[in-house]
N, C-alpha and C positions, 0 to 999 in steps of 0.2 A: 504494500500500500504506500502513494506516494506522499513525502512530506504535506504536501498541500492537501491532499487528504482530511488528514489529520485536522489540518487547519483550519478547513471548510464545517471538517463534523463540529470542533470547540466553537466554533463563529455561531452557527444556527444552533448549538445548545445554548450559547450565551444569552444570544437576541431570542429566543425560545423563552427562558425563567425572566428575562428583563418585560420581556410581552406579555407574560403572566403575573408578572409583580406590579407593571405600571401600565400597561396598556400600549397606546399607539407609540412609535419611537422617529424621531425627526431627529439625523443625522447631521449637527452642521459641523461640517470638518473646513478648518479657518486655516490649513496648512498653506504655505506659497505653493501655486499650480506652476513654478518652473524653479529650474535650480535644482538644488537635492533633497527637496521637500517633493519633487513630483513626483516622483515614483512612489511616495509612500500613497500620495493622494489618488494617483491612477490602480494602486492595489485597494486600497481600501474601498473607491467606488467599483472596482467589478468582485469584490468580495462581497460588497450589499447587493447588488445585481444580480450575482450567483442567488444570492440567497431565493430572489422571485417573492416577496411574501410584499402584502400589500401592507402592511402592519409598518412598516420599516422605512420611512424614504432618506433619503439622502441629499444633500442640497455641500455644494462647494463653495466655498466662498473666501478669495483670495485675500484675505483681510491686509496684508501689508503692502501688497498691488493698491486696493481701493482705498486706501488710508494713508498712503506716501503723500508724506509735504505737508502733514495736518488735516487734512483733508476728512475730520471725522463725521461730517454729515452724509458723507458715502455710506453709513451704516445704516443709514435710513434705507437704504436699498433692500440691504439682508432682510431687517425688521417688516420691512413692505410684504417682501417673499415668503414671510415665516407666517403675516397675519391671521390670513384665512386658517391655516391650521392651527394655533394658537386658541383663536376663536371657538374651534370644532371643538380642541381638547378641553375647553372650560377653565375649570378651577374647582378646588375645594372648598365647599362651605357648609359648616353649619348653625344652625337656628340657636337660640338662647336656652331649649331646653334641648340641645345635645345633638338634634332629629339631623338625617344628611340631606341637605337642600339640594347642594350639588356637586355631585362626582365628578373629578375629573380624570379626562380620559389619554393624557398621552401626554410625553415628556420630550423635552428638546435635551440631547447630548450633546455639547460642544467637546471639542479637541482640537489644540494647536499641536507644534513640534514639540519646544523646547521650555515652555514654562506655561503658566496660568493666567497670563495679564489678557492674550485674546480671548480667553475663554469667561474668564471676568467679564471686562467688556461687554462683551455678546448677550452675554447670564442678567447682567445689573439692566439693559434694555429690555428684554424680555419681561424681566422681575417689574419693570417700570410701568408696563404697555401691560398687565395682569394687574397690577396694584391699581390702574388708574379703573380698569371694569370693575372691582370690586369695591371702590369708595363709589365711585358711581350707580352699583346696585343698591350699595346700603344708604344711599341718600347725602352722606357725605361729601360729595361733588357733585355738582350738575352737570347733565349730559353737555360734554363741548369745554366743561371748566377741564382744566390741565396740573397733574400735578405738579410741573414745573412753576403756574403761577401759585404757589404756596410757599413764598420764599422760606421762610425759617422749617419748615417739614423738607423741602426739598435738599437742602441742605443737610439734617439729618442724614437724610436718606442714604443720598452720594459719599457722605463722609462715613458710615455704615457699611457700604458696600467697598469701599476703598479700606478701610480698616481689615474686612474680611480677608482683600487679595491679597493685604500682607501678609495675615496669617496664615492664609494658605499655603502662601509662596516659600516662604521661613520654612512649615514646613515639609515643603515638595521638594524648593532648591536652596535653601538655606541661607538667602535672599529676601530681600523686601520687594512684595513686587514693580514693575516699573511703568506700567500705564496708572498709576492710582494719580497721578496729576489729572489724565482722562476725567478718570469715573469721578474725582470730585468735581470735575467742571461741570460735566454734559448737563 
């Protein structure tokens, strides 16, 4: 049996218990599509491919191509691509006495190369664009109000999630991470 074998059966028992643990899975792999990041990103899109399951997509997206020079509103693009499914998969809620209002159905994976700052990133927008449907169901925003214009909350927030990517980063690579000037801006 050949290595890839092997690697095909661990991939769809992974994504198998991940699809039974969390439901639908949305793949954004944030590696560079040229250089010596591509080959990881052209194995990994036809190892989802192989898979064939509709549970599973896959979305690429060359984050330091679209973001070279500052250029961080290009992530609006990713964010644009992800909505509708975002949308589909819901959120978790429940009511004041315990009941589940609403299940949510599917989770976004991100994955860079070499550390956590793009996967941060990607995670603290997403977290952003769910948080703002769920002050707007419970009344707390109005449909169209933003949670960016809530200065002192929004600050929190960014400074929250930049706190986080250090800690992660410390310890993933034993490092502070290096986009948290980002994620406190955005």
């Amino acid at each position: 049996m050949s290595c890839l074998l092997f690697q095909m059966d661990g991939f769809q028992r992974h994504f198998d218990s991940q699809i039974i643990s969390y439901g639908k899975q949305v793949i954004v792999n944030l590696v560079n599509q040229k250089g010596s990041e591509k080959p990881l990103e052209q194995t990994f899109s036809q190892m989802v491919n192989s898979l064939a399951n509709g549970m599973v997509r896959y979305v690429a997206f060359d984050f330091h191509k679209e973001c070279s020079r500052m250029r961080w509103h290009r992530l609006q693009i990713l964010v644009d691509q992800l909505a509708e499914q975002q949308d589909e998969f819901g959120y978790f809620l429940v009511d004041s006495d315990g009941k589940v209002v609403i299940q949510q159905e599917g989770i976004f994976r991100s994955n860079c190369m070499d550390c956590l700052d793009r996967t941060n990133v990607i995670q603290s927008l997403l977290a952003r664009r769910s948080l703002q449907a769920q002050l707007q169901r419970l009344g707390v925003l109005h449909v169209g109000q933003r949670i960016e214009e809530q200065a002192e909350f929004e600050k929190i927030y960014k400074n929250a999630w930049a706190d986080n990517a250090n800690a992660c980063a410390k310890q993933y690579a034993g490092t502070g991470a290096l986009k948290t000037d980002y994620t406190r801006q955005v």
